[in-house]
N, C-alpha and C positions, 0 to 999 in steps of 0.2 A: 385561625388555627394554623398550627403550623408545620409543612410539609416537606420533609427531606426527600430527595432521589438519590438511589445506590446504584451509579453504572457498575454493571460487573463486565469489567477486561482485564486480562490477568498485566496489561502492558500497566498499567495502574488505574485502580477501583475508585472510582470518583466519587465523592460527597459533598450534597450541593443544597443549598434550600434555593428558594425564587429567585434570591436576589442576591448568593455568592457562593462559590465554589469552600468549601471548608475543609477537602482534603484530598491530597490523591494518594495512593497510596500501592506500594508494588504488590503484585499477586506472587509474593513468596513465602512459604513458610518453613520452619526451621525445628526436628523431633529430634532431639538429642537427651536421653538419660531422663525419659518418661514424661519431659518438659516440650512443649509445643507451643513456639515464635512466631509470631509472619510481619507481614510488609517490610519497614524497614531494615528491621533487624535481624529479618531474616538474608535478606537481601547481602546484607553488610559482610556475611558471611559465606555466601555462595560459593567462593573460590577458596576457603579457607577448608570448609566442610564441605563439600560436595558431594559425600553420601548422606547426608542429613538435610539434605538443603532439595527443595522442591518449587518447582514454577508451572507444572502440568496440571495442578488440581482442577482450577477452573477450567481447563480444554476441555478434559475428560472425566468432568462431573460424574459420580458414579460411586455405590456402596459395596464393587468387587473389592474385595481383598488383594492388595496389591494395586491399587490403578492410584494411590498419590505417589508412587515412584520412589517410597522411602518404606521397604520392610514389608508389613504384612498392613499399613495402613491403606483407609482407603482415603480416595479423593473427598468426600462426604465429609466426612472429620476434620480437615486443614480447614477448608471451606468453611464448617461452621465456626471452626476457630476464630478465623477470621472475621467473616461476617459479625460473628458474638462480638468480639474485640470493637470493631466501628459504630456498632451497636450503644455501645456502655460510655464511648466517646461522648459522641455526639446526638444521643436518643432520646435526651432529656426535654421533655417538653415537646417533642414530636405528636401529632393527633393520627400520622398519617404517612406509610412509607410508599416511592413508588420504586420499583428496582426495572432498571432497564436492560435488559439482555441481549446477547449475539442473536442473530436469526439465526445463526447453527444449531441452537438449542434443541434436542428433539422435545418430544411430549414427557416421556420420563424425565429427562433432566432437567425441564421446569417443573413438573410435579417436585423433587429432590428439592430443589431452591423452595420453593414456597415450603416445602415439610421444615428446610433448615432457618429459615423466616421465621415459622413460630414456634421453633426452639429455642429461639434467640429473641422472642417475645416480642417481634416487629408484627406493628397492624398492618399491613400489607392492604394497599390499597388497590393495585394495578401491578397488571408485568405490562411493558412495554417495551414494543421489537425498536433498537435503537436508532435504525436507518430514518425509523416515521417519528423517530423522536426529536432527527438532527434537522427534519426537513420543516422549518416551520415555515415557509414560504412558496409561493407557487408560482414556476415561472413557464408564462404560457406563450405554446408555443416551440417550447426547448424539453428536449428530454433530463429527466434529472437522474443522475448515480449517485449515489452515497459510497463514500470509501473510507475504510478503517480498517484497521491492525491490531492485533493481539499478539503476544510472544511468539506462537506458532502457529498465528492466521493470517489471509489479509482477506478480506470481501471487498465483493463491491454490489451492492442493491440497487435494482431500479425504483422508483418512488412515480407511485400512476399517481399522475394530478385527476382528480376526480373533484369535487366538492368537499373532499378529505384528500389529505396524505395519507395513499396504502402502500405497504410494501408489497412490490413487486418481487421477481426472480432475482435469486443470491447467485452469484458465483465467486467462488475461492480460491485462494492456492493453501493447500495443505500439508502441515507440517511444514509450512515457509512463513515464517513473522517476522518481527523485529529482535528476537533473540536472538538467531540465525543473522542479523544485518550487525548487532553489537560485537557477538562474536569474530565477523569476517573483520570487523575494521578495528576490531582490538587485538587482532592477530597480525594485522596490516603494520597497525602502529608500532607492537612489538617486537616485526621482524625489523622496520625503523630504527630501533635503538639498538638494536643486534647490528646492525649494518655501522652504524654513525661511531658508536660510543663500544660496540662489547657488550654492550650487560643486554641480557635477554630476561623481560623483567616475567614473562612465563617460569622462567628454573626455579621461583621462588614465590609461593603462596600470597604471600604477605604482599611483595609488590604487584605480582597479577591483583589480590583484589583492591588495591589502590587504583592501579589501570581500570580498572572498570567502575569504580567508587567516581573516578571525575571523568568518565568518558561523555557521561551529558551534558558538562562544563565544555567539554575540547571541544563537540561538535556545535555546542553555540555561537562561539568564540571562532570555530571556521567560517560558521554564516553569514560573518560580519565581517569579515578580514581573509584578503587574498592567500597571509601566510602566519601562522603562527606558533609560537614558540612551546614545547611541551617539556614539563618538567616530571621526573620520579627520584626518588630519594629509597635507599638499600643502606641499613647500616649509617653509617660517617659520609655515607657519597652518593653525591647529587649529579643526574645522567639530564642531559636536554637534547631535544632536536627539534628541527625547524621542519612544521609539515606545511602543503601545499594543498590548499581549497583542491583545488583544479585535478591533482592526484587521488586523493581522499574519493570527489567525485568518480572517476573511473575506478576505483576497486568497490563504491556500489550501485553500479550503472547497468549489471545485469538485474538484480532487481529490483531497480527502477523504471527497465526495459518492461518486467514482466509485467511490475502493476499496471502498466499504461499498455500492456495488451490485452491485459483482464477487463480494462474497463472498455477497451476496441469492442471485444465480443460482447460485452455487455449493452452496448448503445443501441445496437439494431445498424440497419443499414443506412435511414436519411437522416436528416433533420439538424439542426443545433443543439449542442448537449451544454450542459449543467454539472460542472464535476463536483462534487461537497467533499473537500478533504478535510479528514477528523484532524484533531492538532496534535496528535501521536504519529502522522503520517507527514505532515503540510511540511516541516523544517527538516526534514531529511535533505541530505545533501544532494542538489540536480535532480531533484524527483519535480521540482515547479518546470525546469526548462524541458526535462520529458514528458510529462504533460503536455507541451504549449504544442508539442506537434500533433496531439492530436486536432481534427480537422475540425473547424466549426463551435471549440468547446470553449466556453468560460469556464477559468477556475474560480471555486471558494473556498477559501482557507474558514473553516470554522473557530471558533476561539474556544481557550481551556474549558473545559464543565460543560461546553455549549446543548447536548444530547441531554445532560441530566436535567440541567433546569428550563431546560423547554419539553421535556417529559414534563416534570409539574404542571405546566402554563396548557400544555394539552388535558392532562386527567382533569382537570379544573371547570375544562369546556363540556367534558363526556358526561351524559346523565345517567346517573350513580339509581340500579334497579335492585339493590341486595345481591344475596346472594353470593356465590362461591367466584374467589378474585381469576379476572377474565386477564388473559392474552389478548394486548388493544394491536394489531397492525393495522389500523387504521385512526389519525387524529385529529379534529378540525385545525384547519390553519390558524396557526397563529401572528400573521403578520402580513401586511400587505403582501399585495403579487408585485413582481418584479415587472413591471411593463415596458422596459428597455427594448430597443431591439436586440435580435439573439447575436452574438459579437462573432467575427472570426480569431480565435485565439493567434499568440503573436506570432510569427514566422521566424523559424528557425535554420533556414537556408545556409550557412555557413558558419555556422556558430563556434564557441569553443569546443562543442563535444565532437563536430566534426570536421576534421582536416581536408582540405583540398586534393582530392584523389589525380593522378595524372596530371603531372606538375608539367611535364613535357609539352601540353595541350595548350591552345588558348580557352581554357574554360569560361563559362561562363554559367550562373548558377541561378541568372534573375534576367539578366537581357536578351538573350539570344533563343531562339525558338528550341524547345528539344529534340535534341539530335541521338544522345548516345544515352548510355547509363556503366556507371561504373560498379565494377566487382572485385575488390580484392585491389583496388591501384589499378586498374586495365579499365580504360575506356572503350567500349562497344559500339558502334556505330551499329544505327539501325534505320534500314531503310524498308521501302515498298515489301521485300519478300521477308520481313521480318527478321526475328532470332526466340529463340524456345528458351526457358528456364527450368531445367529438373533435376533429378537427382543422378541422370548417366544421359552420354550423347546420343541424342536421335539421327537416323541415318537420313541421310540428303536432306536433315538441315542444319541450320547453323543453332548452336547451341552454347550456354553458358552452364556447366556441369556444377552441378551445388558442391564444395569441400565438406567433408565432415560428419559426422554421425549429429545429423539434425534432425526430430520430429516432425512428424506433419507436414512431409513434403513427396511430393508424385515424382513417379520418371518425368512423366509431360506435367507438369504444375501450372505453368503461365506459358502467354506467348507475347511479346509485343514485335507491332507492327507501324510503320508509319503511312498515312492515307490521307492525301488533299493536305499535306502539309500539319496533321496532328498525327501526334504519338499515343497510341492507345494501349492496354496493356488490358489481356484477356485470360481471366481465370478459366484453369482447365483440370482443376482439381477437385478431390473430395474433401482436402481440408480448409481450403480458402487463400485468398491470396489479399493485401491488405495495402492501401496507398494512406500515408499517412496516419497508418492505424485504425484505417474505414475501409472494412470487408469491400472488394469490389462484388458490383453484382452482374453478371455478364462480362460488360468490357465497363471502362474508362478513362477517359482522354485525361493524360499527363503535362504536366509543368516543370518546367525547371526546377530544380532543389523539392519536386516529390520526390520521398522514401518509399520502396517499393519493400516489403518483408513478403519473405516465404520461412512458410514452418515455425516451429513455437519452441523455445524462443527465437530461433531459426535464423534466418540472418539477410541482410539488406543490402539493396541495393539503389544507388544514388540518380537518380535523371538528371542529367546537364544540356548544356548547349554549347556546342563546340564552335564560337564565332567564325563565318565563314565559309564553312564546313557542307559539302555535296550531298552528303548520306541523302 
């Protein structure tokens, strides 16, 4: 018999049997003059129509009037549009559907999905929460996250190794996806050709949705190449400019910053972690190199369809007692355990993303015992009576004042101290203080080229070793 799986993300709806992925397909649809489009086509058109054009339905699943962002529709309706549409594709011959969902999902808005499942005349066999769908391996020993993205989500899931994969605690950022990440770097691009050439390919519908028609071309083609050439055409006339990986990377390096502090809070405090990155997440630009600082963590890049069709290879193991289709977070393993040792992810001690702070110094960022830590270009020496870290200067000590309207930071926040020759860094806060994107707990002894963050996204500061050097 034969069994399809329907990931629902609105970043694109996957369809998959055991043994190949058969479609992805964008979460947008398209009401214009009584007629109702999605994925592609609907897509194609985004920037052309943009009151007719919708990408929200699946966030805010739901049969209010008004919640698909087009008119007096609701979310409900695009939804089974679509759904129906994938359905009449590819349904033929199916004995057996399994649809795998956000953990965000409440209890309503899976009841909704399954009501618009057999509207659209799917046997519905299982929901399955996606994180225990992605995690078909147990790696013991190491704590596992799951991470994935939708247009205006990202999560990150713990996955308990028990005798099953269960999902554990989600945490989120909200109303932040990757429509928000296409957007900034298609606005990046276009102040580019503004700059280079004159043509601002925003002034004009048609070439905006061109710019975003091959923006998943341009950023694969950056993945692979330091620099490369982009082309748009307006009319008679064809505009190029030359982008730069390395550029590209810093305009989305804050949220890269933030996924890889989502997943900090998410880890707990010890142990070796497990990152599973969804493959809607894995090729974003310098999100692998921000990962790699977190401490103690392997990444796994997941492959296309990978959650859908190890859904199936799980419902297959689960024994089927009738009755009304259950919500599985929890699936037998399906594949060996990983019995490596737990890795130290790679070190990124002076890498491209960051510059050499206090050039006047003899730094040293891997040889020399730590001495200072740098903020803003200014290296600190810190010795025996320490230096404080918070948001204004504490009287009779020495202190480094945070710039900025930053979150989740204290007057007194942290304090480092140097004792018997280590440098220790002591949280004093209620929001947390973070070396290498691991909550300290207490105190903890520092190294050269650890990053010390305060505040969320908040901002960072560098440990060095200044060769020679009294502190």
């Amino acid at each position: 018999m034969r069994t399809l799986a329907i990931e629902i993300n609105d970043a694109g709806l996957v369809v998959a049997d055991r043994d190949a992925v058969l479609a992805i397909e964008p979460g947008y649809a398209l009401a214009e003059n009584g007629r109702i489009t999605t994925g592609a086509e609907a897509h194609g058109q985004a920037r052309l129509k943009p009151r007719h054009v919708s990408n929200r339905y699946w966030a805010s699943l739901s049969l209010e009037p008004g919640s698909a962002g087009i008119g007096d529709l609701n979310a409900a309706e695009l939804a089974y549009r679509q759904l129906d549409a994938l359905w009449k594709r590819f349904g033929d011959g199916a004995a057996g559907v399994v649809l795998v969902v956000p953990g965000s999902y409440t209890r309503e808005q899976l009841g909704l999905l399954l009501g618009i499942a057999e509207e659209c005349g799917m046997p519905v066999a299982a929901l399955v929460d996606a994180a225990v769908a992605a995690a078909n391996r147990p790696y013991p020993g190491r704590r596992v996250v799951h991470v994935d993205a939708g247009l205006h989500r990202v999560s990150v899931t713990a996955v308990e190794q028990a005798d099953e994969a269960v999902a554990g605690d989600e945490l989120a950022l909200e109303s932040t996806g990757l429509a928000a990440v296409q957007d900034m770097v298609a606005r990046w691009i276009a102040e580019t050709f503004v700059l280079a050439t004159r043509f601002d390919p925003f002034h004009h519908a048609d070439s905006e949705q061109t710019l975003f028609d091959r923006l998943p071309r341009w950023l694969g083609s950056l993945g692979e190449a330091e620099t490369v050439e982009l082309e748009l055409e307006h009319g008679d006339d064809k505009f190029a400019i030359t982008v730069e990986r390395e550029r590209l990377v810093g305009v989305v390096r804050g949220f890269n910053r933030a996924v890889t502090q989502l997943i900090a809070q998410a880890r707990g405090s010890d142990g070796a972690l497990v990152v599973q990155v969804s493959e809607r997440l894995a090729h974003l630009p310098g999100l692998a190199r921000e990962l790699a600082r977190l401490d103690a963590a392997r990444l796994v890049h997941l492959p296309t369809g990978h959650a859908a069709r190890e859904a199936i290879k799980g419902v297959e193991r689960v024994e089927r007692s009738g009755g009304p289709v259950r919500l599985l977070k929890h699936l037998p393993w399906r594949a060996p355990a990983d019995d490596d040792e737990p890795e130290t992810a790679p070190e990124t001690r002076n890498g491209p993303d960051r510059e050499p702070a206090g050039a006047d110094h003899a730094l040293s960022v891997e040889d020399a015992a730590p001495t200072h830590v740098v903020y803003r270009g200014i290296a600190y020496p810190i010795g025996a009576d320490g230096i404080v870290v918070g948001r204004a200067a504490i009287d009779g000590r020495r202190t480094i004042a945070v710039d900025g309207d930053h979150g989740g930071i204290s007057r007194l926040h942290c304090e480092l101290v140097l004792r018997d020759g280590v440098l220790r860094v002591k949280d004093l806060s209620r929001y947390g203080t973070f070396v290498n994107e691991k909550p300290v707990n207490g105190d903890t002894a520092l190294n050269p080229g650890d990053v010390i963050r305060v505040g969320s996204p908040g901002v960072e500061l560098l440990v060095i070793g200044v060769a020679g050097d009294g502190a």
